[in-house]
C-alpha positions as CSV (number, residue, x, y, z in Angstrom):
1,X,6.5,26.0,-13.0
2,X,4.4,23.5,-11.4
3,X,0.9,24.8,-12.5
4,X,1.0,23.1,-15.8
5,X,2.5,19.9,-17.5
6,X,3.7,18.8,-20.5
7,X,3.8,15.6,-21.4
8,X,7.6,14.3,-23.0
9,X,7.1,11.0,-24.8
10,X,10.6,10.9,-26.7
11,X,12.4,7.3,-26.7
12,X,16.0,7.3,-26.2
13,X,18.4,4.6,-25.4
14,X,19.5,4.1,-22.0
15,X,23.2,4.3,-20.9
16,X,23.7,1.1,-18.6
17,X,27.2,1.8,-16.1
18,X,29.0,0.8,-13.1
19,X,27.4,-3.3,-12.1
20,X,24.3,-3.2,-14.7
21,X,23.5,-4.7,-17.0
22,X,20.0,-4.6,-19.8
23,X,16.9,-6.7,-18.7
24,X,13.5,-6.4,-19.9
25,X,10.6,-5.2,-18.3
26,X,8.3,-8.7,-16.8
27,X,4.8,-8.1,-15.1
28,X,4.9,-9.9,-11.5
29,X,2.7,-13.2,-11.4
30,X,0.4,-14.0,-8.1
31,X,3.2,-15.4,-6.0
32,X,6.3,-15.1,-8.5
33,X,9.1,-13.0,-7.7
34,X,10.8,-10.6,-8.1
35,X,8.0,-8.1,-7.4
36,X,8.9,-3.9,-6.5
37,X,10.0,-3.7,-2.9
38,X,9.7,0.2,-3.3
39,X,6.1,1.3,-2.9
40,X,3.7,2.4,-0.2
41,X,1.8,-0.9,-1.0
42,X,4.5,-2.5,-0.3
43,X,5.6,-1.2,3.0
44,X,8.3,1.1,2.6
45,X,8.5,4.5,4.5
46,X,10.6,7.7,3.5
47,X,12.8,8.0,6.3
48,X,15.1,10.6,4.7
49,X,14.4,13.0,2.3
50,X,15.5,16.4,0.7
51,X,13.6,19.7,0.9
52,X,11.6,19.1,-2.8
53,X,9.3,21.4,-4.4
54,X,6.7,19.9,-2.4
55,X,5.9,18.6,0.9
56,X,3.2,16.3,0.0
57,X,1.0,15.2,-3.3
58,X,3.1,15.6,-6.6
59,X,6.5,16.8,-6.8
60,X,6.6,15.7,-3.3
61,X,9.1,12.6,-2.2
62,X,5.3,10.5,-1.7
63,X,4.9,10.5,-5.4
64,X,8.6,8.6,-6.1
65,X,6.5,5.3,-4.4
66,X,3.2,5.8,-5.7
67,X,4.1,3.9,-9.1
68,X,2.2,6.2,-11.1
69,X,4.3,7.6,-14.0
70,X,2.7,11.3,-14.1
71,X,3.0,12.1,-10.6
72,X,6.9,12.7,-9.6
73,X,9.1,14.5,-7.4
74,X,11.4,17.6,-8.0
75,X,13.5,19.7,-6.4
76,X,13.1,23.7,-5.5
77,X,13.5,26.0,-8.0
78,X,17.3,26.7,-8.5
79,X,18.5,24.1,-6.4
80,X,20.8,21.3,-8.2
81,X,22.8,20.1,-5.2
82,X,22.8,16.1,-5.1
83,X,19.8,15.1,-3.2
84,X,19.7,12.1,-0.8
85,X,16.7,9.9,-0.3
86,X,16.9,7.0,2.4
87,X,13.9,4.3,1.9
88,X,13.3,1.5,5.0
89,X,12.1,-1.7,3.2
90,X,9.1,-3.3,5.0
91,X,11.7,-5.9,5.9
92,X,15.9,-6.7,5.0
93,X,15.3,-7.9,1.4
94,X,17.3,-9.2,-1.8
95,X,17.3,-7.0,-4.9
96,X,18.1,-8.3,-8.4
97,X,17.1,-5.1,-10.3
98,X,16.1,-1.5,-10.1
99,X,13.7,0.7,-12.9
100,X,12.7,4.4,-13.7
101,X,10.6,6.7,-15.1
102,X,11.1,9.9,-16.5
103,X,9.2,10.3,-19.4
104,X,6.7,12.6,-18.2
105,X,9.2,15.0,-16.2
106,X,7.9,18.6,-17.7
107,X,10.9,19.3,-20.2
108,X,13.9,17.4,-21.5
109,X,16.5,19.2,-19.7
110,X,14.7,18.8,-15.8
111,X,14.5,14.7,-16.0
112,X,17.5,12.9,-13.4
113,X,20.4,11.9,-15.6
114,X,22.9,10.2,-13.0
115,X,21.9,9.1,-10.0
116,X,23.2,6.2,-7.6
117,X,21.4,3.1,-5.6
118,X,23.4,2.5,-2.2
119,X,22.1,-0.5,0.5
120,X,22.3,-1.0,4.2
121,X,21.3,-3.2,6.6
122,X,21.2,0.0,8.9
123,X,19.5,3.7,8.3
124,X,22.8,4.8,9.3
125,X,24.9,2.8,7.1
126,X,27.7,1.7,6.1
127,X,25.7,1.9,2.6
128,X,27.3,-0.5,-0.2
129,X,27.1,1.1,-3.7
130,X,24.7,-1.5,-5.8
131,X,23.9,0.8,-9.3
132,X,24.9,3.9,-10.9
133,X,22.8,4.5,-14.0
134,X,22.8,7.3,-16.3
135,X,19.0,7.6,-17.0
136,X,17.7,8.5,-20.3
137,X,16.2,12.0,-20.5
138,X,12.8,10.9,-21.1
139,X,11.9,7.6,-20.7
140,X,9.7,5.6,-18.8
141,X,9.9,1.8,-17.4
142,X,13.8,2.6,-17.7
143,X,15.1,-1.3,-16.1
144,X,18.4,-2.4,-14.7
145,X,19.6,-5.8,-13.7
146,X,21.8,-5.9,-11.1
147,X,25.1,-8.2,-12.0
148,X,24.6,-9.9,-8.1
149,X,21.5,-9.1,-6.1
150,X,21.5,-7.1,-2.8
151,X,20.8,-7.5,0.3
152,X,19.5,-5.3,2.9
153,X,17.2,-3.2,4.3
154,X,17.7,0.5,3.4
155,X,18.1,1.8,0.0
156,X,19.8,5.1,-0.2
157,X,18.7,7.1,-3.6
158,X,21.4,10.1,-4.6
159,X,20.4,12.0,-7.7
160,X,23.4,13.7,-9.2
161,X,22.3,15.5,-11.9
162,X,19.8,16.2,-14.3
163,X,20.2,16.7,-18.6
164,X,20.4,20.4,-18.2
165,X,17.6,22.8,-17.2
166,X,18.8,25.0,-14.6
167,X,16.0,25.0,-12.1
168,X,15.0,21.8,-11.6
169,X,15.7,18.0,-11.1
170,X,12.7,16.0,-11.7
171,X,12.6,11.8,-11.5
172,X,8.8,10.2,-11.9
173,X,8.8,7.2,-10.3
174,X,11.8,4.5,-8.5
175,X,11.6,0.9,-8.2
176,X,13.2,-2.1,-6.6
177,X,12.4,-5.6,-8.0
178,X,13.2,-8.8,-5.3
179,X,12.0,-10.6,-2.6
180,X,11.7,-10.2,1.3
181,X,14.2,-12.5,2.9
182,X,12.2,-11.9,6.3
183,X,8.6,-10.8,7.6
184,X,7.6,-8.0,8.0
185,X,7.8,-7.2,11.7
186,X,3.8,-7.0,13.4
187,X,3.6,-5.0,16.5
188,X,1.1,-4.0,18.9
189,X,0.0,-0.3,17.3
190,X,-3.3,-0.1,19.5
191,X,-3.4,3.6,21.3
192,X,-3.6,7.1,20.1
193,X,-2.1,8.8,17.1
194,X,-2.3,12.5,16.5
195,X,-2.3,13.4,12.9
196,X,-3.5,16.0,10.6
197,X,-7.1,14.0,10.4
198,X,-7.3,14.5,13.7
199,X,-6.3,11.9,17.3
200,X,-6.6,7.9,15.5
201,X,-8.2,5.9,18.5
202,X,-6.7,2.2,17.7
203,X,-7.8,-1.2,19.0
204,X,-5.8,-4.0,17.7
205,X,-6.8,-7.7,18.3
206,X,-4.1,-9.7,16.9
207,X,-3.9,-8.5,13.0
208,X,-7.7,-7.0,13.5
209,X,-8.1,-3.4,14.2
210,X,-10.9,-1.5,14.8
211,X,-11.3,2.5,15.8
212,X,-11.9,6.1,14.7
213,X,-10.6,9.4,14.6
214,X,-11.5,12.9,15.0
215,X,-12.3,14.2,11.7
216,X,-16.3,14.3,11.0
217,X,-16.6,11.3,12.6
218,X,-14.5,9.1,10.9
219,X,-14.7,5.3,11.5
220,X,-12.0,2.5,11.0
221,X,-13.5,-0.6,10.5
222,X,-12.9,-4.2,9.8
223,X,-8.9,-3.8,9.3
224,X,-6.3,-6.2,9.2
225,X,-2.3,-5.8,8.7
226,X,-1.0,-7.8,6.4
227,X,2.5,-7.3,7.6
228,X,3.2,-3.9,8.6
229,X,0.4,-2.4,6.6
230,X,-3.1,-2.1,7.7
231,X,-6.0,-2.4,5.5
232,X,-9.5,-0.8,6.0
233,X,-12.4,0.5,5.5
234,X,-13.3,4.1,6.3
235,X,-15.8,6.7,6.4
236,X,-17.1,9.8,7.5
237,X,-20.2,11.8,8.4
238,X,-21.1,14.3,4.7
239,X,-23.7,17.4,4.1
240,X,-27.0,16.3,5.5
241,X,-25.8,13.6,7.7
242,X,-25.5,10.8,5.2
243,X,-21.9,8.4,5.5
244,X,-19.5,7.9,3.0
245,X,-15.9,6.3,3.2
246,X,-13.5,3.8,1.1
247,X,-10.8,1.8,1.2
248,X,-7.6,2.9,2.9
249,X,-4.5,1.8,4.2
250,X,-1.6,2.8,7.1
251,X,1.9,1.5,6.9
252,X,3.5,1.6,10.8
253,X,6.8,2.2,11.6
254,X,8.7,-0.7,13.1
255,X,7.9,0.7,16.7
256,X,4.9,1.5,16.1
257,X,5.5,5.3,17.1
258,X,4.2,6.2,13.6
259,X,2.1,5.8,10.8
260,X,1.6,6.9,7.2
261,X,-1.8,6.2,5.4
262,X,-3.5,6.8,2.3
263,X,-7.5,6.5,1.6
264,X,-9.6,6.2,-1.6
265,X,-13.0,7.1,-1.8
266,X,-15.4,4.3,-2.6
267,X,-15.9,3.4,-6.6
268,X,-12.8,5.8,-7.5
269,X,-10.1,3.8,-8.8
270,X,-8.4,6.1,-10.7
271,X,-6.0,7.1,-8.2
272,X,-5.4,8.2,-4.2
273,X,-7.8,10.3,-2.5
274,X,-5.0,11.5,0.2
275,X,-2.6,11.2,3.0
276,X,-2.5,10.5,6.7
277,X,0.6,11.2,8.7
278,X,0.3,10.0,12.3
279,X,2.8,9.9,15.8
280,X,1.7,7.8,18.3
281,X,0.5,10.4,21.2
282,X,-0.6,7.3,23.5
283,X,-0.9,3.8,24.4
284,X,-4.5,4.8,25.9
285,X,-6.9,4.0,22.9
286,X,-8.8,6.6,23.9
287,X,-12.6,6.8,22.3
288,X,-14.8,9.4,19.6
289,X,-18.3,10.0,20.5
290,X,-19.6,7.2,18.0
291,X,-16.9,4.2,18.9
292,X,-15.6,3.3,21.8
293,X,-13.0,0.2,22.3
294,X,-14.2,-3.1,23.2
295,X,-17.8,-2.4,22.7
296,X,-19.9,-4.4,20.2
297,X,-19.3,-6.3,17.1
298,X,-17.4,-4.6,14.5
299,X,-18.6,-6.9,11.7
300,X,-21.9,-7.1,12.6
301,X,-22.4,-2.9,13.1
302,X,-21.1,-2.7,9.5
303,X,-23.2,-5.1,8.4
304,X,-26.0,-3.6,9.7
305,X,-25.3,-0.2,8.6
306,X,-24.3,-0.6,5.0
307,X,-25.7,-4.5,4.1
308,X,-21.7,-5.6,3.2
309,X,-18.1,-5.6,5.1
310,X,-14.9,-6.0,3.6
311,X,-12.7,-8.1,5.9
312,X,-9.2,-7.0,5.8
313,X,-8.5,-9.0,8.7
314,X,-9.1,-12.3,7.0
315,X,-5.4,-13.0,5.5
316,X,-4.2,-16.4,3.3
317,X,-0.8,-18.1,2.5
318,X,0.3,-16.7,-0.6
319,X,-1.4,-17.8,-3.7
320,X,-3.3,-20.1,-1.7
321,X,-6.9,-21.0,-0.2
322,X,-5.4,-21.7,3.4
323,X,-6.6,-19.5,6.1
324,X,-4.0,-17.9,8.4
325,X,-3.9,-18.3,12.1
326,X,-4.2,-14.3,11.8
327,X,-7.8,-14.1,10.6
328,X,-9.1,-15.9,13.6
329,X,-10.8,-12.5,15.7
330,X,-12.4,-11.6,11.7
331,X,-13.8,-14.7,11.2
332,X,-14.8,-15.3,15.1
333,X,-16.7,-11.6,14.7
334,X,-18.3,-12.7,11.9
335,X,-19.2,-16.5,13.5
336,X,-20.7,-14.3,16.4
337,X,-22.8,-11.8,14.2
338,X,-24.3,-15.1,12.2
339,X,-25.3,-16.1,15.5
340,X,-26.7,-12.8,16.9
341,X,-28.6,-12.4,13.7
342,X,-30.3,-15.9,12.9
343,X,-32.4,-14.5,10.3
344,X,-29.4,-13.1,8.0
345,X,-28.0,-15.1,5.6
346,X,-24.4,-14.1,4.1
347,X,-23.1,-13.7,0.7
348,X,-19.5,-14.8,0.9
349,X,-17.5,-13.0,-1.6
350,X,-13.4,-13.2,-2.9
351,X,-11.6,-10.7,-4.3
352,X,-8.3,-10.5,-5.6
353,X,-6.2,-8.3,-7.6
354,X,-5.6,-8.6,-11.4
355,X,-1.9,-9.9,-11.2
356,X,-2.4,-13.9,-12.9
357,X,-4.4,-14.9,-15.6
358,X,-8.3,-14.3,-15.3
359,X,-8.7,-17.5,-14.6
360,X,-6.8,-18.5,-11.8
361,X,-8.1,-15.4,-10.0
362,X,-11.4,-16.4,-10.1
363,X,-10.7,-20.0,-9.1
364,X,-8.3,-18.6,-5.9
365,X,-11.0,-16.3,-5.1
366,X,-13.7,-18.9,-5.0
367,X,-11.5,-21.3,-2.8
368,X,-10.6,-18.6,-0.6
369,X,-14.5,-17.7,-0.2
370,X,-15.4,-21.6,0.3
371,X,-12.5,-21.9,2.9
372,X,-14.1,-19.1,5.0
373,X,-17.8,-21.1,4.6
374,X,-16.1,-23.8,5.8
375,X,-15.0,-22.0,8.7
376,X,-18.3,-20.5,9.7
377,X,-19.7,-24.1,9.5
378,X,-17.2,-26.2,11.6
379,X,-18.3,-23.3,14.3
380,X,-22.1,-24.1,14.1
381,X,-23.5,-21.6,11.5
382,X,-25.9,-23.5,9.3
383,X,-24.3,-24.1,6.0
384,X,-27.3,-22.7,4.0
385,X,-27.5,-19.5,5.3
386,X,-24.5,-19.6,3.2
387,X,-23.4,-18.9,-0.7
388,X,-20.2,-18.1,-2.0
389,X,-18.9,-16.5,-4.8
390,X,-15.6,-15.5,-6.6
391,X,-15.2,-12.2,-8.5
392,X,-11.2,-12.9,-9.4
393,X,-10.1,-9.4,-10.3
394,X,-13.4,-8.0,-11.8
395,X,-14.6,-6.0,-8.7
396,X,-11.7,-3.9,-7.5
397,X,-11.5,-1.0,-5.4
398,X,-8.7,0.6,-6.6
399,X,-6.5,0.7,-9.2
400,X,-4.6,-2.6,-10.0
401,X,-2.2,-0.3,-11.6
402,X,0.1,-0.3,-8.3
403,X,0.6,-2.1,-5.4
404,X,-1.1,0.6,-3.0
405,X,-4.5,-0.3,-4.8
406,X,-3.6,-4.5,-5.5
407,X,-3.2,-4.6,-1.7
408,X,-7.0,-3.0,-1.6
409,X,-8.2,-5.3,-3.9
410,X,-7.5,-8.6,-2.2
411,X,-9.7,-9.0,0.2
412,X,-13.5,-10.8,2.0
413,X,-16.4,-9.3,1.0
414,X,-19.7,-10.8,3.1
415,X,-22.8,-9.3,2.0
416,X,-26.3,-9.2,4.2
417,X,-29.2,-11.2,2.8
């Protein structure tokens, strides 16, 4: 069933029911609202979900949040039971509408036709119903406005039925448009994680984490949460000996007992390279042969490695040029490598991702850049071993096509002169 795919692009209308209400599709803004709550860029883990056709990749629950309308889940063959999925919200949150996509489920009759949208403030309930849709058969960016937003923490996904096949029940992509009413919550997650890649050897500092893990030996450098979701850079030891790595990301559970993680490989923007589970083994950081906690200066080792660093760990106020008491560790590693290394000089480079118009991108990016100058300065670097520039959305690292990839884009680039 799964080996091929065939693309449905039929338009029918939708069937709005029980609290909903039409509302037309809007493209977030850099610091508007309401912006989708349900996506792994956004912090939300699958904390219940059925047995599906697949356990990981597409047709897996993983591709529901990915926000990539060819990539979906679906059920085992035969199966048509109601199937219950339970998402945990990076934080409790207010939702004023809900969208699907179904247009590119493999035949007519296998796309989700009813399905309903309960909330909690607690995995365990009591869940309050919010929507009950009847989704078009094949349709994508399918929208519905909730009559009075929601509040909560846990969205519990039921799908009922699908428009007839009688193997499979197939949905593409679910989302949930609002704002977080709270921050995410920030733990300490430094120790060991055993996970399919291998043990993860942690050290956090603050929203800074540096580290590795036992996979060809892999590197985690210059991260930084934003929230509950970690940022980074990895890479990994190829044929001959030569490095290679990307951007990646972990999202931690509120405990900080586990993670899940996805990774790009550098210059590939077209879409995830794969997936890191992880469970927290120890609160021992433990060590791999080529990193060790504690030891040397994160920033500079990458700079001298590879010439350039991206600095996850350097965080700003929404929509704004104003550093965070967060980045302090990033920018202090980076203050001590300009002093360790008097004859460098440093490129200071901001990114962002493509939501906003062109223009303000660039303009927030420069700013952002200049603010981090200015830090470097105050602490005694001299000013012109120092340029800065602003890229706005032109030099991503992943797609800009979902929030996974946006959170990738935003970031510090310093380059070695």
């Amino acid at each position: 069933m799964k080996l091929s795919r065939t693309s449905a692009c039929i338009a029918f209308c939708s069937a709005m029911l029980l609290l909903l209400q039409p509302a037309p599709a809007a493209r977030a803004q850099s610091g508007a609202s309401p912006v989708n709550l349900l996506s792994w860029g956004a912090g939300v883990l699958i904390v219940q979900a059925p047995t599906s056709y697949s356990s990981s990749g597409n047709w897996s629950p993983d591709a529901l949040l990915d926000e990539q309308a060819n990539t979906g889940w679906a059920t085992v063959s035969g199966d048509l039971t109601p199937k219950v999925f339970v998402f945990e919200l990076a934080a409790r949150s207010q939702i004023t509408s809900l969208g699907f996509d179904t247009a590119q489920v493999e035949n007519r009759g296998r796309g989700a036709k009813d399905v309903k949208v309960e909330i909690s403030d607690s995995k365990d309930g009591p869940y309050t119903l919010i929507a009950s849709p009847s989704l078009a058969p094949v349709m994508d960016h399918q929208k519905f406005a909730l009559k009075t937003p929601a509040t909560g923490r846990y969205l519990r996904l039921t799908v009922l039925s699908n428009w007839g096949d009688s193997k499979y029940m197939e949905i593409m992509d679910v989302y949930a448009y609002g704002k977080l009413l709270a921050q995410p919550v920030l733990g300490n997650n430094s120790g060991t994680f055993t996970s399919d890649y291998g043990d993860f050897h942690l050290q956090q500092t603050g929203v800074t984490v540096n580290g590795c893990y036992e996979y060809k030996g892999g590197l985690i450098e210059n991260g930084g949460f934003d929230g509950r979701v970690l940022d980074f850079t990895w890479s990994e030891t190829g044929s001959g000996g030569s490095r290679h790595g990307g951007p990646a990301m972990l999202t931690f559970a509120d405990d900080g007992q586990s993670f899940t993680g996805f990774w790009w490989n550098a210059g590939n923007t077209s879409g995830v390279g794969g997936k890191w589970r992880g469970t927290r083994k120890s609160k021992d950081i433990g060590s791999c042969p080529d990193w060790k906690p504690g030891t040397g200066n994160a920033v500079e080792a990458e700079l001298k490695s590879n010439g350039s660093a991206q600095l996850y760990g350097i965080l700003f106020d929404i929509d704004s040029d104003h550093l965070k008491d967060e980045s302090k560790p990033t920018l202090d590693a980076l203050v001590a490598a300009a002093h360790d290394q008097p004859t460098w000089n440093f490129s200071i480079e901001g990114n962002t991702d493509n939501t906003g118009s062109e223009a303000h991108n660039v303009t927030l990016s420069l700013n952002r850049a200049n603010s981090v100058k200015a830090y470097l300065v105050n602490a005694g670097v001299n000013a012109s071993r120092l340029t800065t520039q602003g890229f706005g959305s032109s030099h991503p690292v992943a797609s800009n096509d979902t929030a996974l990839g946006r959170s990738q884009n935003r970031r510090v680039e310093v380059e070695k002169k």
